[in-house]
C-alpha positions in Angstrom: 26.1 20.2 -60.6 27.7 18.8 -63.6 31.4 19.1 -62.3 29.7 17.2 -59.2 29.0 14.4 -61.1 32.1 14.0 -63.7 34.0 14.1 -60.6 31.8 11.4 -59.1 32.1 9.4 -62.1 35.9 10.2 -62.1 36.1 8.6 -58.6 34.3 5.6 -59.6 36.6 4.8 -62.1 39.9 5.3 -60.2 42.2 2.2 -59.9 41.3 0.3 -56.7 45.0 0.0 -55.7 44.4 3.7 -54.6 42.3 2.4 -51.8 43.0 0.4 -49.4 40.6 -3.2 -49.1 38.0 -3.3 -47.0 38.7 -4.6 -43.7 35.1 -6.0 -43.5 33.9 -7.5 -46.4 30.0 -7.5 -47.3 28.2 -10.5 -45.9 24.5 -11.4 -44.6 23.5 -9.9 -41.4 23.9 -12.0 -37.8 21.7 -14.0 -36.7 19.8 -12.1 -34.1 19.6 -13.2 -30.4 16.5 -15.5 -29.3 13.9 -13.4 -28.1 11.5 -15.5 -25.5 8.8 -13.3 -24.7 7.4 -13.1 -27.9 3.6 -14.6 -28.0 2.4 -17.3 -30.1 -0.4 -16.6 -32.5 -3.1 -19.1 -33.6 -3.7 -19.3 -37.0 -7.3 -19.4 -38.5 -8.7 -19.6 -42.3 -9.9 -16.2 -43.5 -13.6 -17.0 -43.8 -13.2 -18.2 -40.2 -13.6 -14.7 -39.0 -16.6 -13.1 -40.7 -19.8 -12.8 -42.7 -22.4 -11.1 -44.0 -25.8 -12.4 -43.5 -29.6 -11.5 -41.8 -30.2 -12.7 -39.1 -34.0 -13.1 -37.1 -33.5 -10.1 -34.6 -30.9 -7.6 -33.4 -29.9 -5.9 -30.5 -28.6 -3.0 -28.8 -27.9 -1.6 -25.3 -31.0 -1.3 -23.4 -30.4 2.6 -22.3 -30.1 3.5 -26.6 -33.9 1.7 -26.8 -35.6 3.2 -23.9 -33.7 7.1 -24.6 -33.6 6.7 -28.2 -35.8 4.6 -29.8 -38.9 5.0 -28.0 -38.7 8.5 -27.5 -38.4 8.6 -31.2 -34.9 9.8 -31.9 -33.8 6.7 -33.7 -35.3 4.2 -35.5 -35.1 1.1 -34.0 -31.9 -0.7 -34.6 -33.0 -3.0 -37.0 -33.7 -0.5 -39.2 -30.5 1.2 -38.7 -28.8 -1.6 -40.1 -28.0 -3.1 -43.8 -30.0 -5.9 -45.3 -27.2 -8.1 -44.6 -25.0 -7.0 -41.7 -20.8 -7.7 -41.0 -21.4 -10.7 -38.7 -18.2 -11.3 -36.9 -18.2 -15.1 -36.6 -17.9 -16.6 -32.3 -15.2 -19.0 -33.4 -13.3 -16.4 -34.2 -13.9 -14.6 -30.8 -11.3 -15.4 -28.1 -13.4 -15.1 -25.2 -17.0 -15.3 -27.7 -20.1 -13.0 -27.5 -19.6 -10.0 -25.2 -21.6 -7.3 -23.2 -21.9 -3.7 -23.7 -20.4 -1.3 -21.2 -17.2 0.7 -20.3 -14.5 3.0 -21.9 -10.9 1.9 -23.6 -8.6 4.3 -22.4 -5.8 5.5 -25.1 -3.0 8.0 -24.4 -1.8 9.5 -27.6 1.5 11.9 -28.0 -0.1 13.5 -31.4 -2.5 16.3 -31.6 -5.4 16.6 -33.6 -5.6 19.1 -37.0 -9.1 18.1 -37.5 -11.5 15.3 -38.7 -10.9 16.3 -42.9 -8.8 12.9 -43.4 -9.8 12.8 -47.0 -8.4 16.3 -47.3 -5.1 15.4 -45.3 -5.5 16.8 -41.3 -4.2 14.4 -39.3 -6.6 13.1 -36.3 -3.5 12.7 -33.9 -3.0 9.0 -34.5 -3.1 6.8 -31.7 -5.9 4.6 -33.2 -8.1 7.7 -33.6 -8.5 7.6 -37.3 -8.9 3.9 -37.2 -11.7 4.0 -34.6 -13.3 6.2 -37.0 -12.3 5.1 -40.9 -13.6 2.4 -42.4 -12.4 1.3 -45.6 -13.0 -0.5 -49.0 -10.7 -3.7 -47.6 -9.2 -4.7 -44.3 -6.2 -6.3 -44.1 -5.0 -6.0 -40.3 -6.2 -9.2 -38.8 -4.7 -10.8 -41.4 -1.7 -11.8 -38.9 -3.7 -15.0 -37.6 -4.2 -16.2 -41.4 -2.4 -18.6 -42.9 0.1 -17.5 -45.5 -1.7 -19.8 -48.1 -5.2 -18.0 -47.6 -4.0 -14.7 -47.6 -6.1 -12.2 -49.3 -7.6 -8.9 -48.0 -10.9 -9.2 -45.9 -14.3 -7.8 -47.4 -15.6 -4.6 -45.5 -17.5 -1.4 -47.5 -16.9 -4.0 -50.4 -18.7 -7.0 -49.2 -17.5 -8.8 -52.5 -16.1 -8.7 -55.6 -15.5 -10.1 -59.1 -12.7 -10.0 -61.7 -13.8 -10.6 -65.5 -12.5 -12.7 -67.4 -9.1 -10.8 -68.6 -8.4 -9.7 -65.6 -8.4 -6.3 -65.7 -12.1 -4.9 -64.8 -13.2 -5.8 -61.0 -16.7 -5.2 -60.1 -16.8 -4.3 -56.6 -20.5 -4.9 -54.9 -21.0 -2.4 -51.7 -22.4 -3.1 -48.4 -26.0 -2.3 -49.2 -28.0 -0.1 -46.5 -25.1 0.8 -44.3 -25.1 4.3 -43.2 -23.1 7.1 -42.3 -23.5 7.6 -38.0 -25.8 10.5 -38.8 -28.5 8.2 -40.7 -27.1 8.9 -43.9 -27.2 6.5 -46.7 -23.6 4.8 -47.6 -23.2 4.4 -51.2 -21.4 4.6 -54.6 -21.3 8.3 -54.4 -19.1 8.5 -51.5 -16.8 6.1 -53.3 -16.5 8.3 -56.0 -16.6 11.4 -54.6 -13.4 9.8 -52.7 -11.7 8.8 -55.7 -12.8 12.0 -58.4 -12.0 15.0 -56.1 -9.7 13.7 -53.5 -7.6 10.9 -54.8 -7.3 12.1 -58.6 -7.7 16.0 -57.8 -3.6 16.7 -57.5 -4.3 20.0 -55.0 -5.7 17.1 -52.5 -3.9 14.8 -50.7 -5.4 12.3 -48.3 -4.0 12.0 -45.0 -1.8 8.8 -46.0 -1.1 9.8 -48.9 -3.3 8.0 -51.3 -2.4 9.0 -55.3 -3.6 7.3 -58.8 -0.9 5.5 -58.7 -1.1 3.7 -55.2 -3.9 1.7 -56.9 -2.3 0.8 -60.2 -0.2 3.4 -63.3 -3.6 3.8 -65.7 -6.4 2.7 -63.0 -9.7 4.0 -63.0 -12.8 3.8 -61.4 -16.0 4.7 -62.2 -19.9 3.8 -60.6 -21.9 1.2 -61.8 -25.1 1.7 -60.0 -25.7 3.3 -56.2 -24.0 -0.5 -54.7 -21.5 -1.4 -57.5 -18.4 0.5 -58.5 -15.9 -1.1 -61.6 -12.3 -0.6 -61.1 -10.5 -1.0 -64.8 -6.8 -1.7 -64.5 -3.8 -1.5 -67.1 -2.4 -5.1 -66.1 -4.2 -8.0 -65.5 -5.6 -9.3 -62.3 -3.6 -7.4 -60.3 -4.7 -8.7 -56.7 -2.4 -6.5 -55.0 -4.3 -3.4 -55.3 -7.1 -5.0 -52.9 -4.3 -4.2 -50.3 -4.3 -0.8 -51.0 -8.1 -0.1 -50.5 -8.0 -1.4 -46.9 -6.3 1.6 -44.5 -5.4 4.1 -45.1 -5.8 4.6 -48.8 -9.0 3.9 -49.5 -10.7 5.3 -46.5 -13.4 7.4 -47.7 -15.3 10.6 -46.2 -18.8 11.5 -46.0 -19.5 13.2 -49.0 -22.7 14.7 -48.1 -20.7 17.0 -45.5 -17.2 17.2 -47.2 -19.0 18.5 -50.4 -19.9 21.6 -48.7 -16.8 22.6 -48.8 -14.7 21.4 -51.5 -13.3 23.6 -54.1 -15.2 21.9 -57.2 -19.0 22.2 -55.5 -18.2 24.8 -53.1 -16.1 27.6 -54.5 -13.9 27.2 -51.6 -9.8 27.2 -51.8 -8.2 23.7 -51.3 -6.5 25.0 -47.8 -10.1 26.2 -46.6 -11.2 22.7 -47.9 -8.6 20.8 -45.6 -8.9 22.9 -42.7 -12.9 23.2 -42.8 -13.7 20.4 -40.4 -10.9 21.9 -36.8 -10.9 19.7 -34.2 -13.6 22.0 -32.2 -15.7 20.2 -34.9 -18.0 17.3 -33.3 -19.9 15.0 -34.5 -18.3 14.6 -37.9 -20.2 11.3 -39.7 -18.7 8.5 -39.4 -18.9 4.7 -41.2 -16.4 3.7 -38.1 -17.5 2.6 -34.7 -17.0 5.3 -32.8 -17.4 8.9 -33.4 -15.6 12.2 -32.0 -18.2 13.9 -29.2 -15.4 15.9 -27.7 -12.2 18.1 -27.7 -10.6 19.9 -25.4 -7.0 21.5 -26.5 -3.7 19.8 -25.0 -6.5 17.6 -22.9 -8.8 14.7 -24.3 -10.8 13.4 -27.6 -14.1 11.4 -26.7 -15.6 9.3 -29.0 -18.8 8.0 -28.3 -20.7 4.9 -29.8 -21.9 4.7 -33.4 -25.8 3.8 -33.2 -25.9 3.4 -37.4 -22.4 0.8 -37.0 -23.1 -1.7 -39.5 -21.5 -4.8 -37.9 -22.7 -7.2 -35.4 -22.1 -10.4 -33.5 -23.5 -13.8 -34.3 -26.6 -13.6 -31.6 -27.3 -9.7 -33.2 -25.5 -7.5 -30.6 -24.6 -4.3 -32.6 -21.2 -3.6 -32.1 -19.2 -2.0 -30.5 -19.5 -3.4 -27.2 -17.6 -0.6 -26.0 -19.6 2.7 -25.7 -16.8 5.6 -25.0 -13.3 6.1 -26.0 -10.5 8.2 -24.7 -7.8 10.2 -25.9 -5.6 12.3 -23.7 -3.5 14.3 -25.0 -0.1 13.4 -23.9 3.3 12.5 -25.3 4.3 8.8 -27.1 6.3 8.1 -24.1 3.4 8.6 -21.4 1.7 6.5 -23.0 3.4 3.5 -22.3 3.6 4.6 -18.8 -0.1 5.3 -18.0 -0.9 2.0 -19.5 1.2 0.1 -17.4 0.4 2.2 -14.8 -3.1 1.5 -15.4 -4.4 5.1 -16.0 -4.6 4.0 -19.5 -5.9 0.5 -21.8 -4.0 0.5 -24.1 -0.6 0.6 -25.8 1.5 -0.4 -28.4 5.0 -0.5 -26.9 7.0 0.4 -29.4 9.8 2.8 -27.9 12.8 0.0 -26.7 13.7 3.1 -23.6 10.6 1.5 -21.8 10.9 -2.0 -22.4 12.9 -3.2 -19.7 10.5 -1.4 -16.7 7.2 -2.3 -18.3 7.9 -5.5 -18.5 9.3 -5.8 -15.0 6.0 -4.0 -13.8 3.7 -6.6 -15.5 5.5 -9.2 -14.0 4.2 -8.5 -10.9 1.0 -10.0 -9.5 -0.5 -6.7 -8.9 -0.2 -5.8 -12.9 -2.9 -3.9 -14.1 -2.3 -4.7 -17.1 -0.8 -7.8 -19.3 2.4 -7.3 -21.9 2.8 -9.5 -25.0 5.6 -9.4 -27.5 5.2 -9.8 -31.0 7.7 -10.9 -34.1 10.3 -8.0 -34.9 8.4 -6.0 -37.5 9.6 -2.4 -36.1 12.2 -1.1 -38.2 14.1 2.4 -38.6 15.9 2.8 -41.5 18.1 6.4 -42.7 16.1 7.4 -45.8 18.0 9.9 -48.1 16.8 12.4 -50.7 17.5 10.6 -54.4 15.7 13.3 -56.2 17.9 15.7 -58.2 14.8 16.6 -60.3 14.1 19.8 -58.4 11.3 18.3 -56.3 10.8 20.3 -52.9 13.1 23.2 -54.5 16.4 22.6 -53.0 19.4 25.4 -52.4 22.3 24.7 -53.8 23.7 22.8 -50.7 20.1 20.9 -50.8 21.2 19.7 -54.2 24.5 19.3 -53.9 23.4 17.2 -51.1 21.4 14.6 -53.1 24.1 14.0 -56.1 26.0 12.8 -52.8 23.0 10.6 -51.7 23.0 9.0 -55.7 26.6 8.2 -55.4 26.9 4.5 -54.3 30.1 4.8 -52.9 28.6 7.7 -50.6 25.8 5.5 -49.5 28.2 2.7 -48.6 30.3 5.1 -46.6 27.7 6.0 -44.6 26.1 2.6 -43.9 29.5 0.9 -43.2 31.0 4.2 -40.7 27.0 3.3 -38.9 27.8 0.7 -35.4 24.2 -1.2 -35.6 25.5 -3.1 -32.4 25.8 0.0 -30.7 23.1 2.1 -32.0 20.6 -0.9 -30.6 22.1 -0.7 -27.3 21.9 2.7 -26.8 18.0 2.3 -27.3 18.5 -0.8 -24.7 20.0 -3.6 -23.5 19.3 -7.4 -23.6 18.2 -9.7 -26.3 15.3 -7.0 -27.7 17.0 -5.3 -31.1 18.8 -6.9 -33.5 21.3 -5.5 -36.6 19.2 -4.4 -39.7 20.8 -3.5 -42.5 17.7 -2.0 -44.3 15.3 -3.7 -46.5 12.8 -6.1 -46.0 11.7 -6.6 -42.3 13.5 -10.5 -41.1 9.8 -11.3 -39.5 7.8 -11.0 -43.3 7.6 -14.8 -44.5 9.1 -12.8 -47.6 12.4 -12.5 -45.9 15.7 -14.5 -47.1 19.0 -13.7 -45.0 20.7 -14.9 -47.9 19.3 -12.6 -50.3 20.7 -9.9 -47.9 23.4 -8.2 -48.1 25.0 -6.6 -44.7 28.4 -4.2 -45.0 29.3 -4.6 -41.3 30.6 -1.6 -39.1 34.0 -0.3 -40.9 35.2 3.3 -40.5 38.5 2.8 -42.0 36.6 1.0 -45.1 33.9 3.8 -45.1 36.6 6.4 -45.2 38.0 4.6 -48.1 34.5 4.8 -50.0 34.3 8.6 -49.0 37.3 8.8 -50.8 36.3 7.6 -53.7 32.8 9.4 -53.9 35.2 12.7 -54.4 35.3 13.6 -50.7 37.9 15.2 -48.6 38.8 17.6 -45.9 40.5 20.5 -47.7 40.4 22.9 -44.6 41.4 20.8 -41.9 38.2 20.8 -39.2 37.7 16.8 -39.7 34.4 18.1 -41.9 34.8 16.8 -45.5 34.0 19.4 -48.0 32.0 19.8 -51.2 34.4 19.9 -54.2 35.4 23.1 -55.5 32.5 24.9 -57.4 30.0 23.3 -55.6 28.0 24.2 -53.0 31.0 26.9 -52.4 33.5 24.0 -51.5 31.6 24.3 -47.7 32.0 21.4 -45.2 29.1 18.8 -46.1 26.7 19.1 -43.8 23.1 17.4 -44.0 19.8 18.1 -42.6 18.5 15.1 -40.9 14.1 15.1 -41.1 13.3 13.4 -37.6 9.6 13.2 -35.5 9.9 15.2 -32.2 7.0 13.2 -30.8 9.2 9.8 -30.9 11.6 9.8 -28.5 13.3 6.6 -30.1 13.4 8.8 -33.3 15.3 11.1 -31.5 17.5 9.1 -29.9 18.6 7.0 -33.1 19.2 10.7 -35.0 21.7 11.6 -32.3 24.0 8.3 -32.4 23.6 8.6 -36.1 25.0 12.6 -36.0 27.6 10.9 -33.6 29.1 8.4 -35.5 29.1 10.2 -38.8 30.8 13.1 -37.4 33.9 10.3 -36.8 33.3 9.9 -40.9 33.9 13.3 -41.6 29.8 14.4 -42.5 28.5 17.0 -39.9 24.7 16.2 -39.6 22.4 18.5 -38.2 18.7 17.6 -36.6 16.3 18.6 -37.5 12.9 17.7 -35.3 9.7 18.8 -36.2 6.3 17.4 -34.7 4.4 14.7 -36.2 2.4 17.0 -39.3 5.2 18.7 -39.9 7.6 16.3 -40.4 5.1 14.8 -42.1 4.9 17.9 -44.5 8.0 18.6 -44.9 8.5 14.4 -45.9 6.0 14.7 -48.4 6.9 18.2 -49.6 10.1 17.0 -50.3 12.2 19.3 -48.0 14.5 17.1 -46.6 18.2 15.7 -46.8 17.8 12.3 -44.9 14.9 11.3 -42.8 14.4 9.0 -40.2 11.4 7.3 -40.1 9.9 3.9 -38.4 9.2 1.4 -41.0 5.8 1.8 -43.4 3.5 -1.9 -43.6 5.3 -2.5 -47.4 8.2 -3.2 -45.6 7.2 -5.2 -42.9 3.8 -7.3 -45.0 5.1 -6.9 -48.5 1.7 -7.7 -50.2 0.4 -4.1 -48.7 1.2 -0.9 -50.2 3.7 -3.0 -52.2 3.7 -0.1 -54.8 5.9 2.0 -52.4 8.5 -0.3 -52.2 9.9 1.3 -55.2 9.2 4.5 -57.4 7.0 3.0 -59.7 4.5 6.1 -60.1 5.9 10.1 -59.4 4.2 10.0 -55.3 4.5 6.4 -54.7 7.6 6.3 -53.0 8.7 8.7 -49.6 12.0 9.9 -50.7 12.6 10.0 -54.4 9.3 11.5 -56.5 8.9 14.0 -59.2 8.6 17.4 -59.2 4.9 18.9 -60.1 4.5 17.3 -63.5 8.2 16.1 -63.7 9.2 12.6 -63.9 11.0 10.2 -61.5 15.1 10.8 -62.2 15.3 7.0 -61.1 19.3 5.5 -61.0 19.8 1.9 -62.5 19.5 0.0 -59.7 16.2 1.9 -58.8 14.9 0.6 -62.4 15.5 -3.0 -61.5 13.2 -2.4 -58.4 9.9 -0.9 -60.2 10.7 -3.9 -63.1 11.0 -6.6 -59.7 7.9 -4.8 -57.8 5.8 -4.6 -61.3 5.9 -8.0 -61.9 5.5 -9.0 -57.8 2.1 -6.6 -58.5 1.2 -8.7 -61.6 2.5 -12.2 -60.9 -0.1 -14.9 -59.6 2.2 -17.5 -59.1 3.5 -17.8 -55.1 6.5 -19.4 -55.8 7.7 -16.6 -59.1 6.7 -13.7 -55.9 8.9 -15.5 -53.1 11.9 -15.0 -55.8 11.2 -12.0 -56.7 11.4 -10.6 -53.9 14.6 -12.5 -52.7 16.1 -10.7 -55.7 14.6 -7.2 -55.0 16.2 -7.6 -51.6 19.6 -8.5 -53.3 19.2 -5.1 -55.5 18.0 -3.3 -52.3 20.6 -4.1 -49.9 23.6 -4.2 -52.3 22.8 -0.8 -53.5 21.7 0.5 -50.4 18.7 1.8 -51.3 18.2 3.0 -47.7 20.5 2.7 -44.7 19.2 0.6 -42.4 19.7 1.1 -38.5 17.9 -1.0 -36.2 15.0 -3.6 -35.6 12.9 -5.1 -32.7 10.2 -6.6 -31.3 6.7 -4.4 -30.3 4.6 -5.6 -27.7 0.9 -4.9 -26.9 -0.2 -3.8 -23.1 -3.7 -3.8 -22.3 -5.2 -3.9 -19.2 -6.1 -7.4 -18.1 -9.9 -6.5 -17.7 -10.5 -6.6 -21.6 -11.5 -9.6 -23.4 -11.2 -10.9 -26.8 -7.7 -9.8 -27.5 -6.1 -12.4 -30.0 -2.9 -14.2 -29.3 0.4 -12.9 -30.7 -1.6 -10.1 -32.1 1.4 -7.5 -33.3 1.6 -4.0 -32.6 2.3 -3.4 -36.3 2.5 -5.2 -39.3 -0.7 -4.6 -42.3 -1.6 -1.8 -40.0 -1.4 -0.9 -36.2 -2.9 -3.2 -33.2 -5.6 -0.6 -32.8 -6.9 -2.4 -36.2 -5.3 -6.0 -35.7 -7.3 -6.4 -32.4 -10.8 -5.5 -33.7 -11.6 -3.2 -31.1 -15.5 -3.4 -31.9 -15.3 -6.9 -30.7 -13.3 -6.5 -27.8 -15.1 -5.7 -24.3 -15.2 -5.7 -20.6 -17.2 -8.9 -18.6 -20.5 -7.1 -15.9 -18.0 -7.5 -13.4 -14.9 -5.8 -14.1 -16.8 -3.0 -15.4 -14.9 0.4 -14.6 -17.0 4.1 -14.2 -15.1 5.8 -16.7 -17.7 7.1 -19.2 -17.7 10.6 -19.2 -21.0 10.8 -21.1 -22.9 7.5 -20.4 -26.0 7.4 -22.2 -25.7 9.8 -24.7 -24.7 9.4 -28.8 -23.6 11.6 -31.1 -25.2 14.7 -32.1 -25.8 16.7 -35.1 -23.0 17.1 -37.5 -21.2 20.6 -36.2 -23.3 20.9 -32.9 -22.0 20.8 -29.6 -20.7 17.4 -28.7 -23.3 14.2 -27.8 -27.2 13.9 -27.4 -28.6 13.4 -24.3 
């Protein structure tokens, strides 16, 4: 690897009159095309939307009082709840108080591993997990605040306190809550979280929670059963409050995952993440609904939580939905049955469908309505920066990422990338736009200015193959690795891609297209959701291609991931197992900008900091950006309390932004889709709901 780099540093240094100019100079991306479908949102304060109070009495369906509570199987409701319930304010209600009754409908493409998400199986997405998590923060419906009110919402931590320096914050737990087998909520499952899932290194929480997600130096430790203290090495450092809301600070029961961890239960860690399969039911839940039901390459039920801990202003215990539904599907089906009216729910986030769905909900007869959000999806080529030996690459592997830390390299293969064309390909009309990587153009952090765009040159990107040490000594149109490395082969690259998606598919295939004009032969390779998901955080990957995370498209959330400040925190340069980050220059300048974003309370200092981390970003091209557009939300037109301009992604997924527990279906439009009505949740491990 050494001659790799002298030559790389050789190339650098060559005269530039051995190259020709670029023909298209660097500039700031186009303006993109205006987009009129997109929904309005109505913006409220942040205490608008909820409290936690008493109030005189509570309620509950009638069927769970006469089948359950007089009969003696529950206790009645308002001793199922805390002292001082979530009270989700009416004002804050589109359509206000609702009824009970009905099912929402998903379709999902994923497949579920099991209900360990603490441990790291994947529940098959598709609002699954969400439905079921609940977490320290919440930070979803945060789209209809006001930019000058934004700060997470209160949730298992009903409060909390800084002192005085800044860097202790007393966090004060919903009191009385309960885990949807009757089990106390409290400190210990905070800190069973944190001790032997989060800190433990042999664990990793589904997404991918580490010590340093919540701060270099954090700890936590309990106070008494309702308080827990987080101490943190800067002061007031706001931002982590972000990072306790979904999905990094989502934690498990502790009374059943303890039963089979490795520290209390002499178990391996891989018997520990695969102890709770999907076959599984009735795994306890804080969430409103809880998993009654699986059958393979079919459905998921959920059925209602009776111990849910939130309620409306007149006392309804929430949810007001009783069931939900999962089938077992593909991404793409999902849009279709939705629109179709098979289905409730979607977030239509594949461009291939967006020209028929909308002309389908444009008829009268639409079962369902279609709303466009702001454009917060974004795909961007992620390459491998870590020469430190992390995922144990071959030779070629390692060649391969000297290439990816040569700047001229990157720029070749952003400039030899059409955007225009890649969009199109997806689909036509006015929906993407050019994104040249970066910061998403709908975050109020955004500056065009502060972004720099190297337009579509192949000539030019040639030129800055050239000068990364690249050429074609063997004639096939295939550059090759210099001599005495990687056996002076053609270059080729393994390109990490989810076979669920078929827009991540389809962008991997024009990228392989164009870049085999540049002279880089690309090979795909598509894995399913979890393992592409391993293999990303495993490290064993060239490039990846992967949808935008929230840091990206929010900024304040999971803003530690926006650079390689800690050895896990970013998705494609990390350390090796007790190794440190080999970060490049410009790399340093983003964990110095991102640091002092974390640490800064001053709203004006953070807007220019992050104009100047998207400067560093986009100059350096820290990723290579391909394309972005607009998502839009379908949901069937008999469901109320569905917020304007709600997006399909942004601090997390609509699933979350929507507040499902609020949302329901008026007497009337009531569908028979229950396919247990009556019945709750059953013992932990037993066979599926109680009758």
């Amino acid at each position: 690897m050494n001659y790799f780099r002298t030559l790389s540093k050789l190339a650098v240094g060559v005269s530039m009159l051995a190259f020709p100019a670029l023909a298209s100079e660097p500039t700031v991306p186009p303006e993109p095309a205006p987009f009129q479908a997109q929904a309005k949102i109505s913006y409220v304060n942040r205490d608008s939307i909820l409290e936690f109070k008493a109030l005189p009495a509570y309620h509950e369906p009638d069927w769970v009082t006469e089948k359950f509570v007089k009969t003696g199987k529950l206790p009645q409701v308002k001793d199922r709840l805390p002292k001082e319930p979530l009270v989700y304010k009416t004002g804050n209600m589109p359509d206000g108080i609702g009824v009970y009754g009905d099912t929402l409908r998903h379709v999902i493409g994923g497949r579920p591993e099991g209900w360990n998400y603490t441990g790291g199986q994947s529940q098959g997405y598709g609002g699954i997990d969400i439905g079921m998590s609940e977490c320290l923060t919440r930070t979803a419906p945060l789209f209809q605040v006001e930019a000058t009110d934004i700060e997470p919402l209160p949730n298992l931590a009903r409060s909390w306190d800084w002192s005085p320096d800044g860097h202790k914050l007393n966090m004060h737990l919903i009191e009385g809550a309960k885990w949807s087998d009757g089990v106390a909520f409290d400190a210990d499952d905070i800190m069973f979280y944190w001790d032997d899932n989060v800190v433990d290194p042999n664990v990793s929480p589904l997404n991918g929670a580490t010590v340093e997600t919540f701060g270099v130096g954090t700890t936590l430790k309990k106070i008494d059963a309702y308080t827990v203290e987080w101490t943190f090495k800067d002061a007031f450092p706001r931002q982590y409050l972000y990072a306790m809301a979904y999905g990094t600070f989502c934690p498990g029961p502790a009374h059943i995952l303890k039963t089979k961890h490795p520290k209390y239960a002499g178990t391996t860690y891989e018997q520990y993440k695969n102890s709770f399969p999907p076959e599984y039911m009735n795994i306890p839940v804080m969430g409103a609904w809880v998993p009654v039901e699986f059958r393979p390459d079919d459905i998921v039920v959920l059925r209602r939580n009776p111990y849910y801990w939130k309620v409306d202003e007149a006392g309804n215990q929430l949810p007001y939905v009783n069931e939900m539904h999962y089938k077992l599907s593909t991404w793409a089906d999902r849009d279709v049955q939705t629109v179709a009216g098979s289905a409730d729910f979607s977030n239509l986030e594949q461009p291939e469908n967006f020209v028929e769905s909308l002309k389908r909900a444009a008829q009268d007869t639409a079962p369902a309505r279609l709303a466009f959000g702001a454009r917060l999806i974004g795909y961007n080529l992620d390459m491998n920066f870590s020469a430190n030996g992390w995922g144990a690459p071959d030779a070629r592997g390692q060649a391969v990422r000297e290439l990816n830390r040569n700047e001229h390299f990157r720029k070749a293969v952003t400039m030899a990338i059409d955007r225009k064309k890649l969009g199109e390909s997806l689909v036509k009309g006015p929906f993407t736009a050019i994104y040249p990587g970066g910061l998403s153009s709908a975050t109020s952090f955004y500056d065009r200015q502060s972004t720099v765009y190297y337009p579509f040159d192949l000539e030019g990107a040639k030129a800055e193959l050239a000068k990364a040490g690249l050429k074609d000594t063997d004639g096939n149109g295939i550059v090759n690795f210099p001599a005495g490395v990687a056996g002076g082969k053609d270059v080729e690259i393994t390109l990490l891609v989810d076979n669920a998606y078929s827009t991540d598919k389809n962008l991997a295939e024009g990228v392989i297209a164009q870049l085999e004009k540049l002279g880089l032969r690309v090979i795909l390779n598509a894995l399913d959701s979890n393992q592409r998901n391993a293999a990303n955080y495993g490290g064993r990957f060239d490039w990846l291609i992967l949808r935008n995370r929230s840091e990206l498209a929010s900024v304040v959330q999971n803003t530690e991931q926006l650079a390689p400040v800690g050895p896990k925190t970013s998705g494609f340069h990390r350390a090796a197992e007790g190794g440190q980050v080999d970060l490049m220059p410009f790399e340093e300048e983003l964990v110095k900008i991102v640091n002092q974003f974390i640490s800064s309370q001053d709203d004006k200092e953070r807007v220019d900091l992050m104009k100047q981390y998207q400067k560093v970003y986009t100059t350096n091209v820290n990723t290579i950006g391909l394309t972005e557009f607009a998502g839009a939300l379908i949901i069937n037109k008999r469901f109320s309390n569905i917020p304007s301009g709600a997006p399909i992604f942004m601090f997390n997924w609509a699933e979350d932004a929507i507040i499902r527990e609020r949302v329901f279906v008026k007497a009337d439009k009531q569908g028979n889709y229950e396919l247990f009505p009556e019945q709750l949740p059953g013992k932990p491990g037993g066979p599926g709901p109680m009758n």
